[in-house]
N, C-alpha and C positions, 0 to 999 in steps of 0.2 A: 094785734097778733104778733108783729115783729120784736115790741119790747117785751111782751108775756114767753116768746119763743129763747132771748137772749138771754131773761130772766131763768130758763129754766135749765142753761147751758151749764156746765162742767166748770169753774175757772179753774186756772195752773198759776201756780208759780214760778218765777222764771229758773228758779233748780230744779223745776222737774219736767223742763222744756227739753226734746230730746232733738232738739235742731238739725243736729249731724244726721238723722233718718230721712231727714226732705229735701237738705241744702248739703252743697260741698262746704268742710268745714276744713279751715287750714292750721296746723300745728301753731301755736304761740310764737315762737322764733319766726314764722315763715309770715305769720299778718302785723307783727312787730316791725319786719322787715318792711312790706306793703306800706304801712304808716308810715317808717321812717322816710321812705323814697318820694313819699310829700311835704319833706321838708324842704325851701327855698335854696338852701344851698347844699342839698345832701351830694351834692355832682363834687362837693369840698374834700369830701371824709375818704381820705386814703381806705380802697377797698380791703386792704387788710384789716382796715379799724373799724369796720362795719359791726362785725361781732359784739364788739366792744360794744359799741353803742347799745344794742340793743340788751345783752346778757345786762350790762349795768339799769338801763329805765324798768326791765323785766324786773330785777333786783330790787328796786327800790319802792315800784307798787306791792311788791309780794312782804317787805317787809315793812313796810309801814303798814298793814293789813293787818299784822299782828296781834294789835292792842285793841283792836274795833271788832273780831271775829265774834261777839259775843253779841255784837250789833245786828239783830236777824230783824224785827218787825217794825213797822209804821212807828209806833207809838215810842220804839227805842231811840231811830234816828230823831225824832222830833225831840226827847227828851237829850238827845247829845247835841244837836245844835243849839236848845236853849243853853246847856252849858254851855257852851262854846260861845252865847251871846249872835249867833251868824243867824241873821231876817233871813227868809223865804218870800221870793215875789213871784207870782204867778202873770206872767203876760203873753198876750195870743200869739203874735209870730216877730220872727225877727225881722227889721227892716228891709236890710241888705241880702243878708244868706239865708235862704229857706232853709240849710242845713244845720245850721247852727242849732244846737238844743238848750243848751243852755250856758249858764255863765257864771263866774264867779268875779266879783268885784270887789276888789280886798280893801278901796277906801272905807266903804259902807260895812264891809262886813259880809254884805250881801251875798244869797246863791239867786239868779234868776232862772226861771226856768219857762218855757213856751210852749205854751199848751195844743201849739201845731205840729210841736214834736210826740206828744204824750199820743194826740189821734192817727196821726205817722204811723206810728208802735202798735199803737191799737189795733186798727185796720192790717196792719203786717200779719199780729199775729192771727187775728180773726181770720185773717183768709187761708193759713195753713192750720184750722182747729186747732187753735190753742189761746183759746178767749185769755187775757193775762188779767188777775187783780190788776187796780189801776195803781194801787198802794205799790206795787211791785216795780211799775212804769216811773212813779214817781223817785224810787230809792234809786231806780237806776240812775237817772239822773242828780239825785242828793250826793250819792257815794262819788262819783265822778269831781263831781265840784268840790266834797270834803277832801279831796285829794289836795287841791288845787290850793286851797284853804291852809294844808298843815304843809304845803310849800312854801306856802307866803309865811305863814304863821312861825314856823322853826328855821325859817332862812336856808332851808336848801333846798330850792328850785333845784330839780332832774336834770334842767338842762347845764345847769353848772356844777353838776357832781362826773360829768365826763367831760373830753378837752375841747375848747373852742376849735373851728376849723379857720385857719388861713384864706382868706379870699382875693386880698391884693397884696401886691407886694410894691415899694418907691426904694429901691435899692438896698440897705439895710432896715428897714422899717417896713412895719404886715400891720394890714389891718384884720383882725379876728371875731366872727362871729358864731354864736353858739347854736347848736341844735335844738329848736325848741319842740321837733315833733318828740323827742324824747319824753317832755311832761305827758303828751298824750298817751302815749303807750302805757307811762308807771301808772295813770289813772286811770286806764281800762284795766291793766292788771290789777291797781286796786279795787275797783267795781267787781270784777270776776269774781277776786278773791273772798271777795266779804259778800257776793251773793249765792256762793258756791256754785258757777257752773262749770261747765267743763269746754266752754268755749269764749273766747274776747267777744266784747259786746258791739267794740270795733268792727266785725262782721255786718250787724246789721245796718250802718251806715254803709258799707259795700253795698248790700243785697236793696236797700231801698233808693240808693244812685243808679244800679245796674237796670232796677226794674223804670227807676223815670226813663231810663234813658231805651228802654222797649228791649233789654236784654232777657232773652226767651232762657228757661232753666239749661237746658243740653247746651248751649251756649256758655251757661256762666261756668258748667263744673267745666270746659274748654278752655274756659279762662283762669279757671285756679287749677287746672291740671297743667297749663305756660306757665303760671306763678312758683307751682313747685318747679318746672324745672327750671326757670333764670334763677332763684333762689340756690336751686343744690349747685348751677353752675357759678353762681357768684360766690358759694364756698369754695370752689374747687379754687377758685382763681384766689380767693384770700389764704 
């Protein structure tokens, strides 16, 4: 009765997920930001330069997005990876990070993807009515790693199209390392862009950490109503 009941469900695709109706949903720049502040050494980046950082990774998933926008169904990504020569592997969870969803490994070629991420997504959305194609669950994670893919691929990694930050200094001599939350960012804005929603995808790795973590809803918009305002305040100060 339960697969005849699921069987007889509605599915969505995730463009015509209307998210922003059940969950707080935060402006682009301002979960851009969220992301960046998980970068190891974001405590580096002169507050002024924050901006930068993010307008530029926003920049570079929206325009490498460009040439792919015509990329909408199952059968289109699968036919652009075989161009591309890039395997698909399916394997059930990651060893170390239950968050981890997927991967891109540029020896092989390879996208990995984890099929404990795909039931993650499933279950999310099933439980706010909006059973998703799984076709859909799966691009989401294609288009992510395709990001990651024509980084490697065209040699310009996001995190080294903005400036390294300074971490140490031995008198005239710094040592410099880069931003690498940056790639993430350009490739949820590539995901976004090329699946047409009107919210970062980055979200749902918030909303599925907040709920392990037994974060009740009136709680979470609590928490992205402090995120808008450190956000406008860390404008104010840049």
């Amino acid at each position: 009765m339960k697969n005849q009941t699921l069987h007889q469900r509605t599915f969505f695709h995730l463009s015509s997920v209307h998210l922003e109706n059940i969950y707080p949903i935060l402006d682009n720049e301002i979960i851009a930001w969220i992301d960046l502040k998980q970068d190891p050494h974001y405590s580096f980046i002169p507050p002024d330069q924050v901006p930068l950082y993010i307008e530029s990774s926003i920049a570079c998933g929206q325009n490498a997005a460009q040439p792919y926008l015509h990329i909408r169904s199952y059968a289109d990504w699968i036919n652009l990876l075989l161009k591309h020569h890039i395997k698909v592997r399916f394997l059930s969870e990651p060893e170390h990070d239950r968050w981890v969803r997927a991967l891109y490994i540029p020896k092989s070629k390879t996208i990995q993807i984890y099929r404990s991420s795909i039931e993650q997504l499933r279950s999310f959305f099933l439980a706010i009515d909006y059973p998703i194609y799984e076709e859909d669950l799966i691009i989401l994670h294609l288009a992510h790693e395709f990001y990651h893919y024509l980084e490697e691929n065209n040699q310009a990694r996001t995190d080294l199209q903005v400036p390294k930050v300074i971490v140490k200094r031995w008198g005239p001599f710094v040592w410099k390392e880069t931003i690498s939350r940056t790639r993430e960012i350009a490739a949820h804005t590539f995901t976004q862009t090329i699946l047409g929603i009107p919210w970062s995808p980055f979200h749902l790795d918030i909303f599925l950490q907040e709920h392990h973590k037994g974060t009740q809803k009136p709680d979470l918009r609590l928490l992205f109503h402090r995120w808008r305002q450190e956000h406008s305040e860390t404008s104010t100060i840049a």
